[in-house]
C-alpha positions in Angstrom: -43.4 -60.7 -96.3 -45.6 -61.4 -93.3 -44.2 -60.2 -89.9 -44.3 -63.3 -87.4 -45.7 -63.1 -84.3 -43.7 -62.5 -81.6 -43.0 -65.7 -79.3 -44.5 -65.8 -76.3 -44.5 -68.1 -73.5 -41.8 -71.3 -72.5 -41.6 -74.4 -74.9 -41.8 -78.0 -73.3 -38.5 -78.6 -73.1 -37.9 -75.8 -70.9 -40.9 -76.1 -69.0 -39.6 -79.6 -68.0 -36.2 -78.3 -67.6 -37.6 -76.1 -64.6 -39.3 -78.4 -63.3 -36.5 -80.8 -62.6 -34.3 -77.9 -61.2 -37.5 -77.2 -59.1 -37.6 -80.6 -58.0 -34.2 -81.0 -57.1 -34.4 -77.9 -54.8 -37.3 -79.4 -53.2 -35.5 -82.5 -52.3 -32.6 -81.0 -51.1 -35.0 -79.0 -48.5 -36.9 -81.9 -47.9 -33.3 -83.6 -46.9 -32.1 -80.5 -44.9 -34.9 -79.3 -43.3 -35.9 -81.8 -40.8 -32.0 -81.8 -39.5 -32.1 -78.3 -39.1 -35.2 -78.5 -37.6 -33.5 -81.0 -34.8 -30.8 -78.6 -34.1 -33.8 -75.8 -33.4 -34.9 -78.4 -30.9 -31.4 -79.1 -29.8 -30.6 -75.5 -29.2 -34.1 -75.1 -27.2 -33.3 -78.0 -24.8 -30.2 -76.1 -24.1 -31.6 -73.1 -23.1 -34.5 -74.6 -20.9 -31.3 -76.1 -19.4 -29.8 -72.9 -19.0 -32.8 -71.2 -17.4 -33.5 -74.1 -15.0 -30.1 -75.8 -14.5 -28.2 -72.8 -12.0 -26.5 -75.1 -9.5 -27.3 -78.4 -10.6 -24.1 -80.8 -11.2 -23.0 -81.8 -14.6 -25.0 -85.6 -14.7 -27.8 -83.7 -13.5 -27.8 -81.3 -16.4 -26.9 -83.9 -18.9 -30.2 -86.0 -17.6 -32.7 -83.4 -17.7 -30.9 -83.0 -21.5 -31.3 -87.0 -22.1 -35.2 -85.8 -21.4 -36.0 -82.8 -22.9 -34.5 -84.5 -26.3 -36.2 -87.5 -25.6 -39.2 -85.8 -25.4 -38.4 -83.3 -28.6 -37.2 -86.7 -30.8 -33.8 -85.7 -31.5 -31.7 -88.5 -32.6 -29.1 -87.1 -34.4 -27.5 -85.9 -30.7 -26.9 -87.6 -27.3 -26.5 -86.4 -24.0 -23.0 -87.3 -23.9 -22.4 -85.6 -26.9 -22.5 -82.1 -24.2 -19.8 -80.8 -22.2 -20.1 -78.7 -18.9 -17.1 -76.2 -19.6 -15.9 -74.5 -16.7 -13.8 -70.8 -17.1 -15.5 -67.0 -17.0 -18.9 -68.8 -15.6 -19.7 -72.4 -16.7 -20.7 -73.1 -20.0 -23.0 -75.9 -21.9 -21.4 -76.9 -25.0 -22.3 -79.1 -28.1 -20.2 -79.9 -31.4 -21.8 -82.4 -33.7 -21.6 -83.2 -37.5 -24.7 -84.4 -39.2 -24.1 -86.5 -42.9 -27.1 -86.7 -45.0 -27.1 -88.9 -48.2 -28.7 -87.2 -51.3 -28.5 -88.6 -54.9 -26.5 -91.5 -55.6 -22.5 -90.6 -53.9 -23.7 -86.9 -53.2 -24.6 -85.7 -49.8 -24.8 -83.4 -47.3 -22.4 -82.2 -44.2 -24.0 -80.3 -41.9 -21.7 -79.2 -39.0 -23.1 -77.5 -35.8 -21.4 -76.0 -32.5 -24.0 -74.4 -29.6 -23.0 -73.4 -26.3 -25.3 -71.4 -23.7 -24.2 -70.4 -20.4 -25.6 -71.9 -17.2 
């Protein structure tokens, strides 16, 4: 009997196989990403706020906000959507909760609490 060679390499099926896996990872980051990329935006508005915004009242703070995401294009957050927290110092605070569809009923929940103090 002849010895067969050993098989080497990945058949078609399974070289389609990962590339829909593959492609399904890449959609989910191409959903993901940009929101997380907002909330890096979000989070440095709040910190320019922090480092410029010592004495300044709470509708001041919240406008400078309005325009520094404005200027970043944040959508998924408001300035109302910040508090002013007074206790141990005073505090800038932001819960929000971003949905992202992805296939068909399937999506994405993306919850995300800052706060800096002032």
């Amino acid at each position: 009997m002849k010895s067969l060679k050993k098989a080497q390499g990945i058949t078609l099926i399974g070289f389609v196989f990962v590339l829909g896996v593959l492609g399904i990872f890449l959609y989910a980051g191409m959903q993901i990403g940009p929101v997380y990329m907002e909330h890096f935006s979000v989070k440095d508005a709040m910190d320019r706020v922090a480092k410029e915004g010592g004495n300044m009242t709470p509708s001041e703070i919240k406008s400078m906000l309005g325009k520094s995401l404005n200027i970043s294009y944040v959508t998924q957050v408001s300035a109302k959507d910040f508090k002013v927290v007074r206790g141990n110092g005073r505090q800038l605070q932001v819960d929000y909760v971003v949905e992202k569809e992805f296939i068909g009923n399937l999506g994405f929940t993306m919850k995300f609490s800052e706060s800096v103090t002032l």
